[in-house]
C-alpha positions in Angstrom: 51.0 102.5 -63.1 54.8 102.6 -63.3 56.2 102.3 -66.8 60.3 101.2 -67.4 60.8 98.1 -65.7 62.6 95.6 -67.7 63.0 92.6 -65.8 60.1 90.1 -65.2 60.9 89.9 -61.6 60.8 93.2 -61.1 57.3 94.0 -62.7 55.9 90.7 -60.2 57.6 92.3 -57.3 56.2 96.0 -57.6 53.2 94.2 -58.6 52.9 92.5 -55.7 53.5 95.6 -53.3 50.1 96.7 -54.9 51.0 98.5 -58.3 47.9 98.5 -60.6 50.3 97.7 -63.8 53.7 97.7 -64.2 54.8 97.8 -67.5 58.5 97.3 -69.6 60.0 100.8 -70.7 59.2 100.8 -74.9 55.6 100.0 -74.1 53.9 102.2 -77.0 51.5 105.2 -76.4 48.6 103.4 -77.5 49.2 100.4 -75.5 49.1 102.5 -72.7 45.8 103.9 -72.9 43.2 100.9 -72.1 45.5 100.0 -68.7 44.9 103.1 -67.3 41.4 103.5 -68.1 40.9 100.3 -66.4 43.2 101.1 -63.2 40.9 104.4 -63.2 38.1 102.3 -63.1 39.1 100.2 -60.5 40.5 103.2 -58.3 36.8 104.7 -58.8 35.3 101.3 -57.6 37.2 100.9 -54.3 36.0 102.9 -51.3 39.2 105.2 -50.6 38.5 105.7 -46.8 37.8 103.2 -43.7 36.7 104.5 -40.2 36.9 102.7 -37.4 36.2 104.7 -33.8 38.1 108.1 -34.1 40.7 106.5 -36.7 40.0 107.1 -40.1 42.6 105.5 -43.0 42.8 107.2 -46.2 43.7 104.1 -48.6 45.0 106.8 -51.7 46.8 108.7 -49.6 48.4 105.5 -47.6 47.8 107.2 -44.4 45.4 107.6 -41.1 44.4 110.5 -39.2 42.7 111.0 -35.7 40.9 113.7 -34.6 41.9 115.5 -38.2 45.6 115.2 -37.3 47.7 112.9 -39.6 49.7 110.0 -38.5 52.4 110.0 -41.0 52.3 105.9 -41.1 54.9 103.7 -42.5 53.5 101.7 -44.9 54.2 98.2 -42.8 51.7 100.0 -40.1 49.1 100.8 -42.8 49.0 97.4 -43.8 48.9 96.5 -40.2 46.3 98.5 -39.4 
């Protein structure tokens, strides 16, 4: 969730680079709450690792590892990969 972001354009673009809500600074406590119960939902809902062969992404963390050692990825090879 990333809260502050005035413009439209700017809450499409970081929503489109995979922010679960962005939302314009002022937004109120309350308004706040049922957003992020639903983004915890949906993080809860989504598997959070993939394995294929000795390569195993961690999809939180936006990295891989092999053989337990990480690979330190960029996140253009993540979403290559």
């Amino acid at each position: 969730m990333l809260i502050g972001v005035e413009w439209s354009r700017d809450r499409a673009h970081w929503l489109a680079l995979g922010f679960g809500e962005v939302l314009p600074r002022g937004t109120a406590l309350a308004e706040l709450e049922l957003p992020a119960q639903r983004l915890a939902q949906m993080l809860l809902a989504l598997a959070r690792h993939r394995h294929h062969g000795t390569l195993e992404l961690d999809l939180l963390l936006r990295d891989g590892m092999i053989e337990g050692h990480r690979l330190g990825l960029h996140p253009r090879e993540l979403g290559l990969l």
